[in-house]
C-alpha positions in Angstrom: -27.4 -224.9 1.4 -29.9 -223.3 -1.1 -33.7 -222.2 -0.7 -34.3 -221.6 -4.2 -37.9 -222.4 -4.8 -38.9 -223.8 -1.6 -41.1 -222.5 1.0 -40.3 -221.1 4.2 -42.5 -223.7 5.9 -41.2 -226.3 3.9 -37.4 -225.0 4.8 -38.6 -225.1 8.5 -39.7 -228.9 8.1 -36.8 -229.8 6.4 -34.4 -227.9 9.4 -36.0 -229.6 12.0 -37.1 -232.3 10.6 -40.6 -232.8 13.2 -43.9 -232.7 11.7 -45.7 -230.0 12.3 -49.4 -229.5 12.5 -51.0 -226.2 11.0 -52.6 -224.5 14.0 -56.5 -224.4 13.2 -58.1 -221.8 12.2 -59.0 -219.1 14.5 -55.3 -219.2 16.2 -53.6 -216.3 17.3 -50.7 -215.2 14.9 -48.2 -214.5 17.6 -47.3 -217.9 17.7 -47.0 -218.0 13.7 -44.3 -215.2 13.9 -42.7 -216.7 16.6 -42.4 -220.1 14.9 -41.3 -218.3 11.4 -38.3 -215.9 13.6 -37.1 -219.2 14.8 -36.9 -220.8 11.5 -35.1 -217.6 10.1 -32.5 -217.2 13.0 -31.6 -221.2 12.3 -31.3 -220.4 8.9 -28.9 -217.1 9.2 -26.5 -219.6 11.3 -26.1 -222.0 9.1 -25.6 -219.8 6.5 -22.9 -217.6 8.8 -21.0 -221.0 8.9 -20.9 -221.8 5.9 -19.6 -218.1 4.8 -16.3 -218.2 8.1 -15.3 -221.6 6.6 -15.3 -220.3 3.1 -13.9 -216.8 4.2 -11.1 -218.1 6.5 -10.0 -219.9 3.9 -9.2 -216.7 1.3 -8.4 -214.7 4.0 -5.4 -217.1 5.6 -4.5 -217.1 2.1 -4.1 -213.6 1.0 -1.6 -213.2 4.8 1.1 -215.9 3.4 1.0 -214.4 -0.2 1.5 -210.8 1.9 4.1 -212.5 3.9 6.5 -213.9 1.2 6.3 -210.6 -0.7 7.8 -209.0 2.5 10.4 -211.4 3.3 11.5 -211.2 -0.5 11.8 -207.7 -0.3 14.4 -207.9 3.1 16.6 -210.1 1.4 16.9 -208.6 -2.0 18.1 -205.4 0.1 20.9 -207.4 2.3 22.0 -208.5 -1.2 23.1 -205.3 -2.4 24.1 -202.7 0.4 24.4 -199.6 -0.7 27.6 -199.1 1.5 29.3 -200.3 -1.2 28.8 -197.4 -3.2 29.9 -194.9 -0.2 32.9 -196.9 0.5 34.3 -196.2 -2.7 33.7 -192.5 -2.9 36.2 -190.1 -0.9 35.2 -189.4 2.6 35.7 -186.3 5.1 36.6 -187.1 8.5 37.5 -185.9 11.6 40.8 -186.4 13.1 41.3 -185.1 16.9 45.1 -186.2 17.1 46.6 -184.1 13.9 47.0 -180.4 13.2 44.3 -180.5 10.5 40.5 -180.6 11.1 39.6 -182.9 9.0 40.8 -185.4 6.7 40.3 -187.0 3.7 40.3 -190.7 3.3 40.2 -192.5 -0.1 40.0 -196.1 -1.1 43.7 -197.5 -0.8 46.1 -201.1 -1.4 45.3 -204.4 0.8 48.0 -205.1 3.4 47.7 -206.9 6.6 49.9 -204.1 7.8 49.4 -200.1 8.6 51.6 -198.0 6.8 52.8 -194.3 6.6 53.9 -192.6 3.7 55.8 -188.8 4.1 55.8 -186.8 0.8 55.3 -183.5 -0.9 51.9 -183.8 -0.2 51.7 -184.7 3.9 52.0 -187.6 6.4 49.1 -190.4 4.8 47.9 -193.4 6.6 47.4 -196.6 5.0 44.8 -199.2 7.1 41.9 -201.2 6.1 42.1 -200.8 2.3 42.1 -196.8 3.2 44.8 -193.9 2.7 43.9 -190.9 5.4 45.6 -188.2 4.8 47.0 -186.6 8.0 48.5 -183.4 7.8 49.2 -181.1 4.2 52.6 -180.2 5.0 55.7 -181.5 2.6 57.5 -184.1 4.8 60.3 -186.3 3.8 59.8 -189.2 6.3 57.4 -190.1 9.2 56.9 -192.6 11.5 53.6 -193.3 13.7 53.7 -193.8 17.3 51.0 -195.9 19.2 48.7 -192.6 20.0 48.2 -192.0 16.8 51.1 -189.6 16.6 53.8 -189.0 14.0 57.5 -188.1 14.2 58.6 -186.3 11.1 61.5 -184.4 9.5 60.8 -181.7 6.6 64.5 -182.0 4.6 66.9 -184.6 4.5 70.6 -183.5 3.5 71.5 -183.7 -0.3 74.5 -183.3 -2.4 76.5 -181.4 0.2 73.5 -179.3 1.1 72.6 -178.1 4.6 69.6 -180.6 5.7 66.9 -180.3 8.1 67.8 -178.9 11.9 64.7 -180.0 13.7 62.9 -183.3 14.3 59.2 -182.6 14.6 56.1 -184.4 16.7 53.0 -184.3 14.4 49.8 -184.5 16.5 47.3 -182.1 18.0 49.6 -179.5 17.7 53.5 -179.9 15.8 55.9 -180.0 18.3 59.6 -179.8 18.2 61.2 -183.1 19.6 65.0 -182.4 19.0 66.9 -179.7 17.2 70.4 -178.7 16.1 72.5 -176.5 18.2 73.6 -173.9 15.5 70.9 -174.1 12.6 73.6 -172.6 10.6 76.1 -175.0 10.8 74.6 -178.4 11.9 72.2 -180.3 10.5 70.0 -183.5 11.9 68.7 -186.5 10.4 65.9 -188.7 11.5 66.7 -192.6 10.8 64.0 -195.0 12.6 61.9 -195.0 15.6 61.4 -198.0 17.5 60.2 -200.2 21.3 62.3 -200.9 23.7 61.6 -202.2 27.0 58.3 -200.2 27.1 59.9 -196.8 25.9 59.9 -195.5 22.5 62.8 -194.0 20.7 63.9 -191.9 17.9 67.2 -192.6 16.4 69.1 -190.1 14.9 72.2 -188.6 14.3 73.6 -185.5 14.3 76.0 -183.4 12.3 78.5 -180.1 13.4 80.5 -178.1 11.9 79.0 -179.5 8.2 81.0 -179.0 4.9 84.0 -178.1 7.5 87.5 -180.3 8.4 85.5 -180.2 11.8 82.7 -181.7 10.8 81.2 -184.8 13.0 78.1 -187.3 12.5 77.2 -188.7 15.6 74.6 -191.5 16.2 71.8 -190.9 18.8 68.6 -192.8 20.5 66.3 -189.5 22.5 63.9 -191.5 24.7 61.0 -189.7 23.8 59.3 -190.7 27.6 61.9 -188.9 29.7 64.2 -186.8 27.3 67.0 -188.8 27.8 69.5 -189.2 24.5 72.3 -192.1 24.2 75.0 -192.0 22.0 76.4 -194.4 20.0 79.6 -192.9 18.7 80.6 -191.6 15.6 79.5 -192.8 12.6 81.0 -189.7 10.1 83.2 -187.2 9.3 83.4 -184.1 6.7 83.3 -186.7 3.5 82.0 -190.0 5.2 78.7 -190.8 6.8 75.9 -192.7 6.6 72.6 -193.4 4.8 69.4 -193.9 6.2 69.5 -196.2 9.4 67.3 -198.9 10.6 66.9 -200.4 14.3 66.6 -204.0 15.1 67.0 -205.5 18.4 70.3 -204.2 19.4 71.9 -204.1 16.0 71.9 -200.7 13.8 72.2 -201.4 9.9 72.7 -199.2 7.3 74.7 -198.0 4.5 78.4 -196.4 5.4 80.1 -194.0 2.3 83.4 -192.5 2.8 84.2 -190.4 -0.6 83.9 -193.2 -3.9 83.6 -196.4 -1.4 80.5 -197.6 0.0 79.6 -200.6 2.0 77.0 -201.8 4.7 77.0 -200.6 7.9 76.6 -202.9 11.1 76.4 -201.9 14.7 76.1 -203.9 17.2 74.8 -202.8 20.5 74.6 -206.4 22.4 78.6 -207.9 22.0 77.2 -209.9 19.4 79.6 -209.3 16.2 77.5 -209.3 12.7 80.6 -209.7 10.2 79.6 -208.6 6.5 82.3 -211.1 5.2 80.3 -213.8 7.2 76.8 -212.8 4.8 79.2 -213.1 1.4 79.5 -209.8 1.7 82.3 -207.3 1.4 83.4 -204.7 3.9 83.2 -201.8 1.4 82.9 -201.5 -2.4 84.5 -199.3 -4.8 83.1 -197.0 -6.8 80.5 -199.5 -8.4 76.9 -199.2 -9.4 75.8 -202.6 -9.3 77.5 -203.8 -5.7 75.1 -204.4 -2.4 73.4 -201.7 -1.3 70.6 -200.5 1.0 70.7 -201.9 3.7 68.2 -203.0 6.3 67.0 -205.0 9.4 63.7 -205.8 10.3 62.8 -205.0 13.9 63.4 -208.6 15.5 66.8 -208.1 14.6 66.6 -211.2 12.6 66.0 -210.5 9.1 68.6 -208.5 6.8 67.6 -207.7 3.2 69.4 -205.7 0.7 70.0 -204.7 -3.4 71.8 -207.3 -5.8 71.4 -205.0 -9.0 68.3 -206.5 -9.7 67.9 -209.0 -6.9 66.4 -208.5 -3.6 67.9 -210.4 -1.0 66.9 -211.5 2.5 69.0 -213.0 4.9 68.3 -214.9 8.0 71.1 -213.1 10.5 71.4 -216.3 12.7 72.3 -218.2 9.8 73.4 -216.4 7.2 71.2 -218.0 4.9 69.3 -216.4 2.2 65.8 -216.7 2.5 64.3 -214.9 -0.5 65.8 -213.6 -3.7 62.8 -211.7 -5.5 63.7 -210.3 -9.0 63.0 -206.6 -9.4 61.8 -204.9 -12.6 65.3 -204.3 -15.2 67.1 -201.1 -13.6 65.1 -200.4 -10.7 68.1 -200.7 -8.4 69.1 -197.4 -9.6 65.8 -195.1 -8.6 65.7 -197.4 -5.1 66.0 -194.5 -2.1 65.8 -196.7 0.7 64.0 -200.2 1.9 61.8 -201.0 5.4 61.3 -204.6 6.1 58.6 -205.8 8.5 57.6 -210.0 8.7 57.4 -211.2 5.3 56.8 -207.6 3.4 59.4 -205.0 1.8 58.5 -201.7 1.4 60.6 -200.4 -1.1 60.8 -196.7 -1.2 61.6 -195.5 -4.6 63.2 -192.1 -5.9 61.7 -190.9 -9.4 64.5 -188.4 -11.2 62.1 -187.2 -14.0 59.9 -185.4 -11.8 63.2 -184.8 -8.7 61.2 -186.0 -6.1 59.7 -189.6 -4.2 57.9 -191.8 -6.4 55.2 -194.1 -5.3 56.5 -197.0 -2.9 56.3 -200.7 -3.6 54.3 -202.8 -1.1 56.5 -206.6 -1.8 56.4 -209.7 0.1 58.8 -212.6 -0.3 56.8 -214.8 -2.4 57.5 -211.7 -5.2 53.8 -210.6 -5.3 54.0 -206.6 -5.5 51.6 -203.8 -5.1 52.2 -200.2 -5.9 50.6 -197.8 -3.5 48.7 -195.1 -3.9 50.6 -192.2 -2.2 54.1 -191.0 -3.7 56.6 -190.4 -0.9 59.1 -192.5 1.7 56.7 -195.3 3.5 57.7 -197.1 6.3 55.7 -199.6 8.4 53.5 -199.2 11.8 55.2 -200.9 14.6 
């Protein structure tokens, strides 16, 4: 309400809308002022309601503008993390179990399993889209235990040349977990590792008297709990032997040489008999470049898989029937060291000759989808 131009009397008539008789002359002007104060406190309270209604207003306002601007802000920040830019870049971190400090973790291949690769370089750890490296030393293959453990072996035996004599236990500290008798005449090499009956153990075999009409390759399991080593048996002489050997419930498989022949190797531990001429395979082959080769079993025991040339095969042990056939890159067979089979993934472990040493391992499953990984070296899966 406006008092332009009116009178403060007539503003007080209008307010309380009584007549009012001018006092006669001659009246005292107290009751003037007090009349006029009245009139003046009315009109401040009209006018301080009229100014909250009209303030409230902008000032309610102005909080839900202030408001929205905030909760814009929060979101546009959960939009874009910025962990996405550290995740990428390579990390430094502590690791309590191993003989090094620290160590240093990089961005690494997609697999529903863990994996560790031994090379030139040291023991690495694939998990979570991440490769750790473990320890610097050169290894040639590794295997993680459930503490976070490795067993390792420096040297495997080449072209008649005196191999590794000790089988190492890479944590805290390095540890020796088996060694030859006479490091100058024997030579040991470490095969698998596996679970049994709530004990772990490292198969391996051992071989006296090398490069001598003496010499002997015997096949052993060291419980790694108690100490306690099983044998079982021979498996080589001065010019025969064995490749690399993988465990799977109660049946050893491999590859057996004896001079130009070569063939797989099956041993069975339960009385059950695993016949190669059963799989469409031969006992042994001579001196060929294309015939079956490199063989393995995945732990359950159930799955074989070998090389065709340029064919990877799997085979269902119970009944004998192939369950993949993946087709490899043209002459891959030839640089393939050795192959590690776990559920429906291969790891196939691959030797490069230009350079004389591992090359990077290849991550397959049975559908034929491949993935190379990052880290050159033997790899072998996390059981």
């Amino acid at each position: 309400m406006s008092n332009d131009g009116i009178d403060p009397d007539e503003l007080w008539a209008q307010t309380t809308a009584v007549p009012v008789t001018p006092p006669p002359s001659g009246t005292p002007t107290r009751q003037l002022v007090i009349i006029g104060a009245s009139a003046f406190v009315i009109m401040l309270i009209v006018g301080l309601i009229l100014t909250l209604a009209l303030g409230g207003k902008d000032s309610s306002t102005a909080i839900v503008t202030t408001s929205t601007s905030t909760s814009t802000s929060v979101a546009t920040s959960t939009t874009f993390p910025t962990p996405i830019v550290t995740t990428l870049a390579p990390t430094t971190t502590d690791e309590t179990t191993t003989t090094s400090s620290t160590t240093t973790t990089v961005v690494g291949p997609i697999t529903n399993q863990p994996i560790t690769v031994a090379g030139s370089l040291g023991i690495s750890h694939i998990a979570d889209a991440k490769t750790t490296r473990i320890d610097s030393n050169a290894w040639v293959i590794a295997f993680r235990l459930a503490d976070g453990s490795y067993i390792a072996q420096h040297v495997r035996p080449n072209n008649g040349q005196l191999g590794d004599t000790t089988i190492y236990r890479v944590g805290a500290t390095t540890t020796v977990v088996k060694s030859a008798p006479n490091p100058n005449t024997d030579w040991i090499q470490l095969h698998d590792v596996y679970t049994e009956s709530g004990s772990t153990f490292v198969l391996y075999s051992l071989n006296t008297n090398f490069v001598s009409p003496e010499a002997k390759e015997e096949l052993f399991a060291l419980d790694v709990n108690n100490g306690l080593t099983t044998s079982f048996g021979v498996v080589g002489g001065m010019n025969s032997g064995v490749s690399r050997l993988t465990y799977g419930n109660n049946i050893i498989v491999g590859e057996k040489f004896e001079e130009a022949n070569a063939g797989p190797f099956f041993l069975n531990l339960d009385g059950y008999t695993t016949n190669p001429n059963d799989l469409g395979l031969a006992d042994s082959y001579d001196n060929c470049t294309v015939c079956p080769s490199k063989f393995t079993v995945d732990p359950s025991g159930q799955r074989l898989a070998w090389i065709e040339a340029d064919l990877l095969v799997v085979l269902d042990r119970t009944s004998a029937r192939r369950i993949a056939e993946i087709p490899l890159p043209k002459g891959l067979y030839t640089n393939i060291n050795s192959l590690d089979v776990l559920g429906d993934q291969i790891l196939i472990n691959v030797y490069d000759a230009t350079i004389d040493t591992m090359g990077k391992p290849i991550l397959m499953s049975f559908a034929g989808t491949s993935t190379i990984l990052d880290t050159a070296g033997t790899a072998t899966f996390d059981q």
